[in-house]
C-alpha positions as CSV (number, residue, x, y, z in Angstrom):
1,X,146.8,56.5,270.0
2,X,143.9,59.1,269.7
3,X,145.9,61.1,267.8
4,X,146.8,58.7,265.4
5,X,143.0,58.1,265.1
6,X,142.0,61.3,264.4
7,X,144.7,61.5,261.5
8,X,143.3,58.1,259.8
9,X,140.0,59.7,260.2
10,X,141.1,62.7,258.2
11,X,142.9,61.6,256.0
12,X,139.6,59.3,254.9
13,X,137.4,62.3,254.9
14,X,140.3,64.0,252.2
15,X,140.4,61.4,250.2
16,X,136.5,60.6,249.9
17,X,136.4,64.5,248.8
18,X,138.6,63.9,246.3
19,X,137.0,60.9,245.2
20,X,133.7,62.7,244.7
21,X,134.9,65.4,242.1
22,X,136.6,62.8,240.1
23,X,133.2,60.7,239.7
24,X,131.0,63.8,239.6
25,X,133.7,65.0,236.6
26,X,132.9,61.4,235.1
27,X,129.3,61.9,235.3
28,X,129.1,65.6,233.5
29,X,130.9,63.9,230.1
30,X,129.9,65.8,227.1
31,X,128.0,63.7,224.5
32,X,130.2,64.5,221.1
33,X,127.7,65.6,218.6
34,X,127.7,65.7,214.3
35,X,125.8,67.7,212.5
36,X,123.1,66.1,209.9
37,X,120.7,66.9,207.2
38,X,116.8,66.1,207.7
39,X,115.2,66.0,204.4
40,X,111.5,66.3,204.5
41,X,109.5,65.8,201.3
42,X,106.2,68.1,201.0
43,X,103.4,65.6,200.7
44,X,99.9,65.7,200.1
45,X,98.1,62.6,200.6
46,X,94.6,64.6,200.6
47,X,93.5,68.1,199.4
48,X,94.0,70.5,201.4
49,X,96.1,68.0,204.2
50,X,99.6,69.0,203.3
51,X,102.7,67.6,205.6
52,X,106.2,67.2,206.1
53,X,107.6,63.8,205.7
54,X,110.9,62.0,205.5
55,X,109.9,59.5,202.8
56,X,108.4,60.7,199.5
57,X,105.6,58.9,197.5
58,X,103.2,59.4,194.8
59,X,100.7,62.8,196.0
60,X,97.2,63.5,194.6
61,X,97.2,66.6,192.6
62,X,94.8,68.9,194.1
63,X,94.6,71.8,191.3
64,X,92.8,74.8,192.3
65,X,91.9,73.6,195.7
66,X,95.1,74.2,196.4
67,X,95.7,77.8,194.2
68,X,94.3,80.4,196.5
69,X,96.6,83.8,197.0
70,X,96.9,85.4,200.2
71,X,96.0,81.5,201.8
72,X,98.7,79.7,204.0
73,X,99.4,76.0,203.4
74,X,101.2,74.6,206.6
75,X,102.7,71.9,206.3
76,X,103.2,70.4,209.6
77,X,105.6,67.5,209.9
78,X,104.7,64.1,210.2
79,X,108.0,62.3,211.6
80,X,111.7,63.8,211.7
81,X,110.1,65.1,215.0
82,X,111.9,66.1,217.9
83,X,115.4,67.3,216.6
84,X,117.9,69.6,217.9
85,X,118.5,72.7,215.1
86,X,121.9,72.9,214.1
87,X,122.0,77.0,213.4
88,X,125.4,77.4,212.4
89,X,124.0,76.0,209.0
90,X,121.3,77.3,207.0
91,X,118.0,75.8,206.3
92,X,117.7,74.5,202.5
93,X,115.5,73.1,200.2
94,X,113.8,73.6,197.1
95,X,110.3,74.0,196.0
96,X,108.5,74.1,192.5
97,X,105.4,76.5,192.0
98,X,102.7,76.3,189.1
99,X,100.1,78.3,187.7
100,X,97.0,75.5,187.6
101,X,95.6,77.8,184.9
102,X,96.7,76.5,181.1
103,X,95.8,79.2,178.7
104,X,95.4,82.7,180.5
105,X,96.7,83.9,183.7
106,X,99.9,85.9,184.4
107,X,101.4,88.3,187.0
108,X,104.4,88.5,189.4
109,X,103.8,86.1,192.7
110,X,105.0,87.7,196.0
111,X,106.1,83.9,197.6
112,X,106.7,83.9,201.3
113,X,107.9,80.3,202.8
114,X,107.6,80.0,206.8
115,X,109.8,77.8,209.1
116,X,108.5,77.9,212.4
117,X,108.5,74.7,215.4
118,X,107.7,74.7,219.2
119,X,110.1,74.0,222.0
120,X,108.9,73.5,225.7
121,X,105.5,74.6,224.6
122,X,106.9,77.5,223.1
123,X,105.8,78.3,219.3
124,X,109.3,79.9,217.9
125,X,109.4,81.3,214.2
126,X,113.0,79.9,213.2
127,X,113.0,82.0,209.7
128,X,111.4,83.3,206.6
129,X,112.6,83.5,202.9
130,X,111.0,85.6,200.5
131,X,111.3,86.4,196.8
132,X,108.7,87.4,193.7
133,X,108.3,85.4,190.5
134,X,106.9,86.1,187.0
135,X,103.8,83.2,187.0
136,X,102.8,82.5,183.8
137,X,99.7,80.3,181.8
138,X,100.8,76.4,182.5
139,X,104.2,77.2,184.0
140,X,106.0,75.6,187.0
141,X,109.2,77.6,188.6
142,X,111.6,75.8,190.5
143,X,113.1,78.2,193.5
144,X,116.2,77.3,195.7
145,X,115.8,78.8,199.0
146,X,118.3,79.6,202.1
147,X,117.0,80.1,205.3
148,X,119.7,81.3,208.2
149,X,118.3,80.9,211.9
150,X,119.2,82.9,214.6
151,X,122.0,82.2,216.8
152,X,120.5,81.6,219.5
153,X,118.4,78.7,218.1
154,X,121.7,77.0,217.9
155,X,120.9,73.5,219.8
156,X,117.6,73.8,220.5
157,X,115.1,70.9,220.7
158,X,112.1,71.3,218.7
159,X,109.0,69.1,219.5
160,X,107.2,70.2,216.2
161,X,108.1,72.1,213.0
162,X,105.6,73.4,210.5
163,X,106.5,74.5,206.9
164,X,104.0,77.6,205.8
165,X,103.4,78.2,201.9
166,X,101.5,81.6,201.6
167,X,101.2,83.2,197.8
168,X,100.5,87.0,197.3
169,X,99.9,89.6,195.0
170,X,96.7,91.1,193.1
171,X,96.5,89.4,189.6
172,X,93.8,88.3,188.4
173,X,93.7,84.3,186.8
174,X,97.0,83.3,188.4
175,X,97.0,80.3,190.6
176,X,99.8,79.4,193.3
177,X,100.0,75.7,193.2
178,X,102.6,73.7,195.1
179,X,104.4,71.1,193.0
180,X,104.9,67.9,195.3
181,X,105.9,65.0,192.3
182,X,107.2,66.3,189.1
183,X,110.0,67.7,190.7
184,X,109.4,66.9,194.8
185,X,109.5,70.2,196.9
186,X,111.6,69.4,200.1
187,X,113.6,71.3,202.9
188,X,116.5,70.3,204.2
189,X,116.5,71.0,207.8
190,X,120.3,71.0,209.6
191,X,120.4,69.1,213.2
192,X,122.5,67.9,215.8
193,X,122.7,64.1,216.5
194,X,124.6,62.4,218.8
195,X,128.2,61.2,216.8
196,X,128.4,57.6,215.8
């Protein structure tokens, strides 16, 4: 009879092991993920208080508050905030670039554009496009940019991502103005979300 027990009790210690690995299996389900475009628009509600924002409206122009070479605009964003980077995909976007002067004024710009974000308290610089323009008197150029992170940024939550602007060169009379209406500057920032 004791023997019998024992077995039973065996036999119920085997199978509640097996049990466990099934549920614990159950449990550790991957969430299926899609990747999606964030557009943020480049707004400017007040000088010199530029941010990142999902919805675009009607922006004050600024002028020569905003025209200053060798200054960085961040542009810290305002919702869209946290994400998970999708960098498989490159950063897009587009951003237009006048000269606030209207009759004199004209030199290559040395334009730098700064993607950078924290995660876990961490401030990460995700990528950086660069390129030179010919600014001239009254003149607004419309650049496409591509930004590739790194790979190892792939799925990464980001509490915070800031958007730098920062204009150089020596000329004289040439002003670096962000263009925020008439077209809207914007990036398009790739993400994982959960799919469905």
């Amino acid at each position: 009879m004791r023997k019998w027990i024992t077995l039973v009790l065996v036999l119920g210690l085997v199978a509640g092991l097996n049990v466990a690995p099934v549920e614990a299996k159950k449990r550790k389900k991957k969430v299926a993920l899609e990747s999606v475009d964030s557009t943020l628009f480049m707004r400017m509600e007040e000088c010199g208080a530029g941010f990142l924002s999902t919805s675009d409206a009607e922006d004050v122009d600024c002028g020569a508050e905003t025209a200053m070479l060798g200054v960085e605009l961040p542009y810290a964003a305002a919702d869209g905030i946290p994400f998970v980077l999708d960098a498989t995909r490159p950063i897009t976007g587009t951003i237009t670039m006048r000269n606030f002067n209207q009759a004199a004024g004209a030199g290559n710009i040395d334009l730098q554009l700064i993607v950078a974000g924290s995660s876990g308290g961490e401030d990460v610089e995700i990528g950086v496009f660069e390129t030179t323009y010919l600014s001239l008197p009254a003149m607004a150029e419309t650049i496409e940019y591509e930004i590739q992170p790194a790979e190892d940024l792939d799925k990464k939550a980001f509490d915070t991502l800031t958007f730098t602007v920062v204009c150089g060169g020596v000329i004289i009379g040439v002003s670096c103005v962000v263009e925020h209406d008439e077209p809207p500057s914007q990036i398009v920032v790739p993400t994982w979300a959960p799919k469905g």
